[in-house]
Structures are given as C-alpha cells and as structure tokens.
N, C-alpha and C positions, 0 to 999 in steps of 0.2 A: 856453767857450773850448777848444775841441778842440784850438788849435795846440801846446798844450806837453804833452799826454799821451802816456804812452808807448806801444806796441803792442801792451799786455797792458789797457790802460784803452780802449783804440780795439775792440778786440777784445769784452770785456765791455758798454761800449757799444752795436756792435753786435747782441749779442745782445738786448739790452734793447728795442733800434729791433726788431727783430723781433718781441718780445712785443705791444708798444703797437699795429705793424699787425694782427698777428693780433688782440688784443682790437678793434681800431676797426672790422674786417671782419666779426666776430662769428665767427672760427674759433678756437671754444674748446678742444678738442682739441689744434689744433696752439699756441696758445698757452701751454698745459701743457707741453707738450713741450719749448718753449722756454722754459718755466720751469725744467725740471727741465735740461736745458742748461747754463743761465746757473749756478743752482747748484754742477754739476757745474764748471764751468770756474772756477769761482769760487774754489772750494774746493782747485782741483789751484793753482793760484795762488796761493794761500797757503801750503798745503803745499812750493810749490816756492822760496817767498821773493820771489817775484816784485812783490809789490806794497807799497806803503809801507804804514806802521801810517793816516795819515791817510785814505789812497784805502781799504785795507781795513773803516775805520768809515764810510766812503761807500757803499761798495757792498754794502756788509753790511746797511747802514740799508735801501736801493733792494730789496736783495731778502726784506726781512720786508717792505717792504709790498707787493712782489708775491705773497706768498704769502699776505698776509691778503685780499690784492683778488679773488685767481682761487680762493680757497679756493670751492670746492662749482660753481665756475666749468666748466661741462662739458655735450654735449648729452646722455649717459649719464644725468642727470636732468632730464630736461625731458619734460615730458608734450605729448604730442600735441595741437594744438587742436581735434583733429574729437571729441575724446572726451569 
C-alpha cells in the first residue's frame, strides 16, 4: 500500500526498486552501489528524524537482508569460464 507513505518511505522505496532490477539484470556492481545508497539515505534519515520508530525497524530489517543477500555479490570475483 504505497498510498499512505510519506516521501522519505517512497524515496527509500525507490532505491530498493533499483536494487531488485539491478540484481534480476545480473548488474552486480551497480547493485552494490545501490546498496550502499540505500544505506547511506537510510541512515541521513534517521539521523535527520525523519522517519517513525516503526518504518525505521522496517527498513532497517529490508536492508540487513540486503546485505546478507549481495554479500560477496560482485563480478570482481567471478572467474572466467574459458579458464
């Protein structure tokens, strides 16, 4: 139910919707990236008071399992197949 979030949960939202393409595309790289993103915006969001105690233990949960998902998630180790 998107209709009743505010513009800082649409926002963080967003960035997440960018995660999910980037992993379904297989752009690990840029996935990270937008990991570390979502973090970052996550965190100035808190720091700023912006978001409730409840949305906070929401999106708090959303981003430990995107870090335990994309952990080692990168083509930095991926071995070539010709070799």
């Amino acid at each position: 139910m998107g209709l009743f979030k505010n513009k800082y949960e649409r926002e963080l939202d967003a960035i997440i919707f960018k995660i999910e393409m980037n992993m379904s595309n297989n752009y690990k790289d840029n996935a990270q990236m937008d990991l570390q993103d979502f973090e970052d915006t996550f965190k100035e969001l808190c720091i700023q008071g912006k978001l409730k105690e409840k949305t906070k233990l929401k999106y708090e949960s959303i981003l430990e399992t995107y870090r335990i998902k994309l952990k080692g998630y990168t083509h930095k180790d991926q071995k070539p197949y010709w070799t």
